[in-house]
ZAKEDO-785178 format. One record per residue: y negated, z negated, x negated of N, C-alpha, C, CB in turn. Coordinates in steps of 0.001 Angstrom, whole numbers, plus 500000, padded with zeros to 6 digits. Glycine has a CB too. Example, Ala and Ser with C-alpha at 12.3 -4.5 7.8 and 13.67 -1.06 7.14 Angstrom:
residues 2
505690492200486810504500492200487700503300492200486800504473490954488692 502250492920487150501060492860486330499970492130487100500598494275485916 
//
This chain:
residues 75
704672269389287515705759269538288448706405270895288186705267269408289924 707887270679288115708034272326288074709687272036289382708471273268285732 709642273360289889710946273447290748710423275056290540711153272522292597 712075275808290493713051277061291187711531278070289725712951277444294055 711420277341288600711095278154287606709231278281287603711989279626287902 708493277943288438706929277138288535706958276263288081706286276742289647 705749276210287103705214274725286804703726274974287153705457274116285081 703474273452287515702225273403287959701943271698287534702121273914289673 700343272084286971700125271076286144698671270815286854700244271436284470 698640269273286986697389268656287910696844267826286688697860267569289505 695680268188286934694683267501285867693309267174286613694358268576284497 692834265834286432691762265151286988690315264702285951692495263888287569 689419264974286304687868264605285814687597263418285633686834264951286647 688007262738284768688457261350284585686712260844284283689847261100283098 686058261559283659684667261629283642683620261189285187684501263169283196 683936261972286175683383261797287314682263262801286942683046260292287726 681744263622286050680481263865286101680190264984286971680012264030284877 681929266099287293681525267526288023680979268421287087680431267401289188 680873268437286063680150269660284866681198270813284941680031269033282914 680424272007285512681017273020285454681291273709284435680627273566286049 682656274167284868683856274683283660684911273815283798683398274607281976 684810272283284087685574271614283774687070271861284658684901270433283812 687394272827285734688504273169286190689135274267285643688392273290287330 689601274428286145690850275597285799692025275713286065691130275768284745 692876277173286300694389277001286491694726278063285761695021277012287965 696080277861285362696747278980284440698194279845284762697019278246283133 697907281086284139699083282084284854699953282088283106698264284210285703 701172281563283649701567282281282522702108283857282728702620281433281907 702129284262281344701903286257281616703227286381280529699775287390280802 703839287681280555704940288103280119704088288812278978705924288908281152 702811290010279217702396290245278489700783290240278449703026291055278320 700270289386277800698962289061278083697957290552277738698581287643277104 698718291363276888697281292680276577697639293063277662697174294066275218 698446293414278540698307294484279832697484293800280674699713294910280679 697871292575280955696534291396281724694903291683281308696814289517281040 695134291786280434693436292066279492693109293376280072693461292270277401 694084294497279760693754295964279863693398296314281215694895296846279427 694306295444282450693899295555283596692474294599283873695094295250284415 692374293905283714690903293430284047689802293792283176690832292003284092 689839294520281906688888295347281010688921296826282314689732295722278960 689833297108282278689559298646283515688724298154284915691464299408284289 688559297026285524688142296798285881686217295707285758689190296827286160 686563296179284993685266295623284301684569294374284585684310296479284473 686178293572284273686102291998283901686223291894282776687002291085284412 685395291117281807684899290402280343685793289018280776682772290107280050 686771288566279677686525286986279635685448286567278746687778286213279161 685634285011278890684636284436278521684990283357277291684057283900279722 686286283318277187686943283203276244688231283312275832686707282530276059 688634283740274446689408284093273679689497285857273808690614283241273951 690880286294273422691775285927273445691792285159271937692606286921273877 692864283812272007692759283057271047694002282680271186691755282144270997 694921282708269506695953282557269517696368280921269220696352283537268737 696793279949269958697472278362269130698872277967269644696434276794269520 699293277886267853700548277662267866701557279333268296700647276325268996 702320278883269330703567280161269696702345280319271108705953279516270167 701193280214271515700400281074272512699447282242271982699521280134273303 698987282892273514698289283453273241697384283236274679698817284618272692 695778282963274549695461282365275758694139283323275918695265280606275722 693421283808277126692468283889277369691670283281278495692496284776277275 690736283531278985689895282805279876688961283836280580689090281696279100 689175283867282431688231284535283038687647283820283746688538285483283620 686343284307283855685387283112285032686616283537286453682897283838285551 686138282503287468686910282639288762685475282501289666688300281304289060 685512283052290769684296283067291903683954281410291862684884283717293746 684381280651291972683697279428291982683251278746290456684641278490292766 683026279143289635682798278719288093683679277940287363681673278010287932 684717278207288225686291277538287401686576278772286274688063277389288786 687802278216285654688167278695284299689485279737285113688712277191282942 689770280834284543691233281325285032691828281541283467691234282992286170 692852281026283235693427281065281923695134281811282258693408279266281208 694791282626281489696210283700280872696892283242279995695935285038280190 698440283074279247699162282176278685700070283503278143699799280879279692 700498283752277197701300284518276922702213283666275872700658285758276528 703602283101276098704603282280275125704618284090273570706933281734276475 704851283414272458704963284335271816705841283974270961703957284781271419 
//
């Protein structure tokens, strides 16, 4: 869905099994190293990437409930 420049994208566990990790939501970022630099000063690690595919650049922080938080940088 996107309106007034948000998109927001719904995705379902078509699995049924509940295996954690399997959520997540994503920010897209203007500049993903300052995103990094601020949560490295704060002494948040992701847990994955940063990893570049295609024109992205994506990383991954745990979130308090064992969801995924994913960073998006268009490049």
């Amino acid at each position: 869905m996107e309106k007034d420049g948000f998109i927001i994208e719904l995705c379902g566990n078509m699995s049924g099994s509940g295996s954690e990790g399997s959520s997540h939501f994503c920010f897209e970022v203007d500049h993903l190293d300052s995103v990094m630099r601020e949560f490295s000063d704060r002494n948040i690690l992701p847990v994955e990437g940063p990893y570049q595919v295609g024109n992205w650049r994506i990383v991954f922080y745990p979130g308090l409930d064992r969801e995924l938080i994913e960073f998006l940088e268009v490049i």
